[in-house]
C-alpha positions in Angstrom: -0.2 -6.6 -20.2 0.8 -3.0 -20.8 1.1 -2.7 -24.8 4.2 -1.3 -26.3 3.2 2.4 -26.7 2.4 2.4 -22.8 5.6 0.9 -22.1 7.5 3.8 -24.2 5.7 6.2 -22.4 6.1 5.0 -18.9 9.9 4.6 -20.1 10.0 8.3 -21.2 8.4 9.5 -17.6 10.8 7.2 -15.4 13.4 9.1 -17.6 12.2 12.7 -16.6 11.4 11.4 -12.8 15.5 10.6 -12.7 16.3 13.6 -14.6 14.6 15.8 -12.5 16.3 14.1 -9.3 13.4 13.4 -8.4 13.8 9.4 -8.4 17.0 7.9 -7.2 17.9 4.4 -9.2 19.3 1.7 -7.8 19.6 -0.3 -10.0 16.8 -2.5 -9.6 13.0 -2.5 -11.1 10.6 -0.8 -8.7 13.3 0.0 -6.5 14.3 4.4 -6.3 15.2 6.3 -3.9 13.5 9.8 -3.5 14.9 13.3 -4.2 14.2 16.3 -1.6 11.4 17.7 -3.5 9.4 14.2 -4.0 9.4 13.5 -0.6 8.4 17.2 0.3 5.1 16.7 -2.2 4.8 13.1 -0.6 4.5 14.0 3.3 2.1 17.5 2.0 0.0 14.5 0.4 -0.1 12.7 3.8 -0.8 15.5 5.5 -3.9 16.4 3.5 -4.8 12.6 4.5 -4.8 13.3 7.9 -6.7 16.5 8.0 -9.7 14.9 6.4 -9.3 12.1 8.5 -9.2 14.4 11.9 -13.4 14.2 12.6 -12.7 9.8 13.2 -10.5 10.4 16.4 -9.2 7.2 15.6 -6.1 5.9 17.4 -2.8 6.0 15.9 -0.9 3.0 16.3 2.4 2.5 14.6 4.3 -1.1 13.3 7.1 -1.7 11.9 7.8 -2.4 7.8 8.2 -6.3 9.3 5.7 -8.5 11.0 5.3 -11.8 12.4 5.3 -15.0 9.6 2.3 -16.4 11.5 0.3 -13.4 11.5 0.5 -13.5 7.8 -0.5 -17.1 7.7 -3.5 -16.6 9.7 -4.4 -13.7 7.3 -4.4 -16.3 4.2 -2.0 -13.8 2.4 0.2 -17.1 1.4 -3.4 -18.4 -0.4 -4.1 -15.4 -2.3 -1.2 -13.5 -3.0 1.9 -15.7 -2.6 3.5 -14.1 -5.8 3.8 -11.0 -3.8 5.3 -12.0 -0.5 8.5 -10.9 0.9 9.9 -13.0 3.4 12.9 -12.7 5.3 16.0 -14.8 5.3 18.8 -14.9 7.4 22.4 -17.1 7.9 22.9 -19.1 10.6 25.3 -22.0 9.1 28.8 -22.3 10.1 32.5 -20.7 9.6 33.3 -22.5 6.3 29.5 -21.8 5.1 29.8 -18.1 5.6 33.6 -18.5 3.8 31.5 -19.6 0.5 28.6 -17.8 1.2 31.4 -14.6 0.8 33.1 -16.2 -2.7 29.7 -17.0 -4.1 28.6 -13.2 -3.3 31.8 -11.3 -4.2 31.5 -13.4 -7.8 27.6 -12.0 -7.7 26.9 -15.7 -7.8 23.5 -17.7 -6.5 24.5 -17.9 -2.2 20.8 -18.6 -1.3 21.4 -22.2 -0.4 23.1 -21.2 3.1 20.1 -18.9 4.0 17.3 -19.8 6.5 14.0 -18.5 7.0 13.4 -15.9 9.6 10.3 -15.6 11.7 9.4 -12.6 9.9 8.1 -11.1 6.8 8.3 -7.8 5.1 4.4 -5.7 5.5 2.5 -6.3 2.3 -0.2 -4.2 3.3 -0.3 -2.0 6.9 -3.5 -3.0 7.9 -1.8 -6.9 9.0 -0.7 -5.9 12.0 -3.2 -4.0 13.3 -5.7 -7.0 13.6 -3.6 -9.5 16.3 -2.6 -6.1 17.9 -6.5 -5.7 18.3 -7.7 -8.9 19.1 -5.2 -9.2 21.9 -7.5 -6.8 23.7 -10.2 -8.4 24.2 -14.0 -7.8 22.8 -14.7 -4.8 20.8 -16.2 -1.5 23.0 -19.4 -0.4 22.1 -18.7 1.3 18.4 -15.9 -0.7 17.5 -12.0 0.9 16.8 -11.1 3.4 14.4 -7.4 3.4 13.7 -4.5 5.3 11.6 -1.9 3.8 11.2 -0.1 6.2 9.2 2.3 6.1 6.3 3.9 2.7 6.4 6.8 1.1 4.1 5.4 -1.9 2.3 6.6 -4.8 0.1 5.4 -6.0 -2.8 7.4 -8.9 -5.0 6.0 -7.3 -8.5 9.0 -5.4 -10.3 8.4 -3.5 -13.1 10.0 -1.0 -14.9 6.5 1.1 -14.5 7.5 4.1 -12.1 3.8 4.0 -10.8 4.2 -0.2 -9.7 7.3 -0.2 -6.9 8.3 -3.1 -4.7 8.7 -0.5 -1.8 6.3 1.7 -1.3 4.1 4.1 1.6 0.8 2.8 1.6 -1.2 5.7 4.3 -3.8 2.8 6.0 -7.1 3.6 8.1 -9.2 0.8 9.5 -12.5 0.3 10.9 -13.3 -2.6 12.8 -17.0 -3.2 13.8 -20.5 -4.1 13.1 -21.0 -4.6 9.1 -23.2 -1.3 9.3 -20.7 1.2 11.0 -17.6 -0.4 9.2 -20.1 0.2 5.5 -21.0 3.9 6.5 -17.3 4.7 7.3 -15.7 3.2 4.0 -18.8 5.2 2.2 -17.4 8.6 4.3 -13.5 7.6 3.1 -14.5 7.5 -0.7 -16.4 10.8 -0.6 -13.7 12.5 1.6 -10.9 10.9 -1.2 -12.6 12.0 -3.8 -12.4 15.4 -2.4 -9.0 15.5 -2.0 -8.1 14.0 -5.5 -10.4 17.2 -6.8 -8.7 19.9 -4.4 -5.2 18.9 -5.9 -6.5 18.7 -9.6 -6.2 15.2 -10.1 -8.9 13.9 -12.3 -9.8 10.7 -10.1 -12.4 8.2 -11.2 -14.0 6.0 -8.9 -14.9 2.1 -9.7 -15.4 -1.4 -8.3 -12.5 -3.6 -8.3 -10.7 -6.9 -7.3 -7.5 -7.7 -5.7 -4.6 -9.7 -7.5 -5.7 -13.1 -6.5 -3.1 -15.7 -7.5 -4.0 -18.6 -9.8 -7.1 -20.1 -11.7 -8.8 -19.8 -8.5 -8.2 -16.4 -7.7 -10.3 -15.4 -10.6 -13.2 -16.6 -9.1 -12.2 -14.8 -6.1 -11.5 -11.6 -8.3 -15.4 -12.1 -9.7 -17.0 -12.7 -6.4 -15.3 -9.3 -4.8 -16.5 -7.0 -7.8 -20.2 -9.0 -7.5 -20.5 -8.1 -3.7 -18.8 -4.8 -4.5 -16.2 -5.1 -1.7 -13.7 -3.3 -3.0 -13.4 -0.1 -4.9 -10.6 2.1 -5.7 -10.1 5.7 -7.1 -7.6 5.6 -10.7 -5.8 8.3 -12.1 -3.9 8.7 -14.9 0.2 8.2 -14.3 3.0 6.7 -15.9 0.7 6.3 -19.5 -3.1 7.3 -20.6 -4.5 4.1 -18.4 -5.7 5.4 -15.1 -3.7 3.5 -12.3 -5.6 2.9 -8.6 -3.9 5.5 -6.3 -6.2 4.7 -3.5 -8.2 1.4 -2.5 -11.1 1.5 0.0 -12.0 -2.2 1.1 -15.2 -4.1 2.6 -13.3 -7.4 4.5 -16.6 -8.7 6.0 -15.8 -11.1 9.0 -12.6 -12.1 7.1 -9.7 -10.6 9.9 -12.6 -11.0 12.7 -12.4 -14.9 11.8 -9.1 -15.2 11.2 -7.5 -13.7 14.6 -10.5 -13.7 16.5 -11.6 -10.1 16.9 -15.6 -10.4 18.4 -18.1 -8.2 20.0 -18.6 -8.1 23.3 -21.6 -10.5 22.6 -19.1 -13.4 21.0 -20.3 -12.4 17.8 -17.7 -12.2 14.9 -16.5 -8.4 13.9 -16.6 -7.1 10.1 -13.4 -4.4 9.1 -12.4 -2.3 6.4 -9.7 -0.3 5.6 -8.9 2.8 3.4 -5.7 2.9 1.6 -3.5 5.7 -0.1 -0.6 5.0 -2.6 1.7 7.9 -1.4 3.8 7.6 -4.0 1.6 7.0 -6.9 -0.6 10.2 -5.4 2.8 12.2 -5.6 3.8 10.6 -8.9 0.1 11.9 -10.7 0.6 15.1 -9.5 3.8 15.9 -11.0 2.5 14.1 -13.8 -0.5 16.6 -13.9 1.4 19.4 -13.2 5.2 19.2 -14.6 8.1 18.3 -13.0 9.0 22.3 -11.2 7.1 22.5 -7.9 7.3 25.9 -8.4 5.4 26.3 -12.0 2.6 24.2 -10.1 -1.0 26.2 -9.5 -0.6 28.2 -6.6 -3.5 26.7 -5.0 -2.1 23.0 -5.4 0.9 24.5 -3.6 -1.0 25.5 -1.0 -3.3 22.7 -0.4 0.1 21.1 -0.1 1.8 23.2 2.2 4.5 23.9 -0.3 7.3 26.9 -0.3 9.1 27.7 -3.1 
């Protein structure tokens, strides 16, 4: 629970973000659009991913911001993190159902009740597609799969009136799927290459162990077992307030998604993944945190790294 002093101060920076056009409201917690020169700092951030990313010559799928409901109830996401699902509803009742539905809505009243749910979801993390996708091919080659899967619009049920925690967001996703050793030294590469690009934008990044947002009084034993096998680390930097904020995640999933759709070696065995994730927007955020709010008062190599004119 942020205390009150953080609160004022991420207050005071969602203030300057909409001042400086640089966040859009809509009217809704977690929810902006983005201004021309956020998005022009955003896709220079992706960029830089890619570039140190270039030796893997991993594949580069793309999904859609939707997926499947049943791929995300094979993954166990509903067990461990149904607080922050998005699924999809749709109407399919009849002419004097969609008469009310219209009343309730035009009087901003509840209209739920004639809504049915879809088949799909929104993407809570980018990786989740990827894995069915893969599995559908058959065993592993020799070396596993390396994938990008580029900068993807997820969903996450959490709003806040923290600029650095949106429901929508671009979450830049790698994966390695594999034997526990290759997926291991890869992750290892990610963290060092990260930390190098936190560095060459002048971002003072720290890196720690961490744990995912497991739901409920089970989820905290979860939470203790991840940080005790060290499955998950991610790289914090200061945002919205003085308390660092992860802007980048870089995860161990043993033979979790390997059980769960089936993903094996071309001996049967069971494959271990991990993936690499970058915040885009809380990246982008921490930089004009850093540096001010005027692209063009920035350090002229930050520009550059960036590929920014002015």
């Amino acid at each position: 629970m942020n205390t009150a002093a953080e609160i004022a101060t991420e207050r005071v920076f969602l203030e300057e973000l909409i001042a400086s056009g640089l966040f859009l409201p809509t009217g809704e917690p977690g929810l902006y659009g983005r201004g021309t020169a956020f998005e022009k700092v955003r896709t220079g951030v992706d960029a830089i991913v890619t570039q140190a990313g270039a030796a893997d010559g991993a594949e580069t799928p793309r999904f859609p911001p939707v997926l499947p409901r049943r791929t995300l109830e094979r993954a166990g996401y509903l067990k461990s993190f149904p607080q922050l699902c998005g699924s999809i509803y749709s109407f399919r009742g009849s002419e004097a159902a969609a008469i009310d539905l219209a009343d309730r809505a035009g009087r901003h009243d509840d209209w739920s009740m004639h809504l049915h749910q879809t088949g799909v979801t929104l993407v809570p993390a980018a990786c989740y597609p990827s894995y069915p996708a893969i599995a559908q091919r058959g065993p592993l080659p020799l070396g596993g799969v390396v994938l990008d899967l580029g900068a993807c619009y997820v969903y996450r049920n959490e709003p806040s009136s923290d600029p650095a925690r949106l429901q929508m967001f671009h979450q830049r996703e790698l994966v390695r799927i594999g034997e526990a050793d290759e997926v291991l030294a890869w992750r290892e590469t990610w963290m060092e290459r990260a930390a190098g690009i936190f560095k060459r934008l002048g971002l003072n990044a720290a890196m720690d162990i961490a744990s995912d947002a497991f739901f409920g009084r089970g989820g905290k034993l979860l939470s203790r077992s991840q940080r005790e096998q060290r499955l998950k680390f991610e790289l914090l930097v200061p945002i919205a307030s003085e308390a660092a904020t992860a802007v980048a995640s870089f995860n161990f999933h043993q033979e979790h998604f390997g059980t769960a759709f089936g993903i094996q070696h071309q001996d049967g065995r069971t494959a271990n993944s991990a993936c690499v994730g970058f915040g885009l927007e809380r990246i982008t955020l921490a930089l004009f945190r850093a540096h001010g709010m005027q692209i063009e008062r920035w350090p002229e190599e930050i520009r550059a790294a960036l590929s920014l004119e002015v």
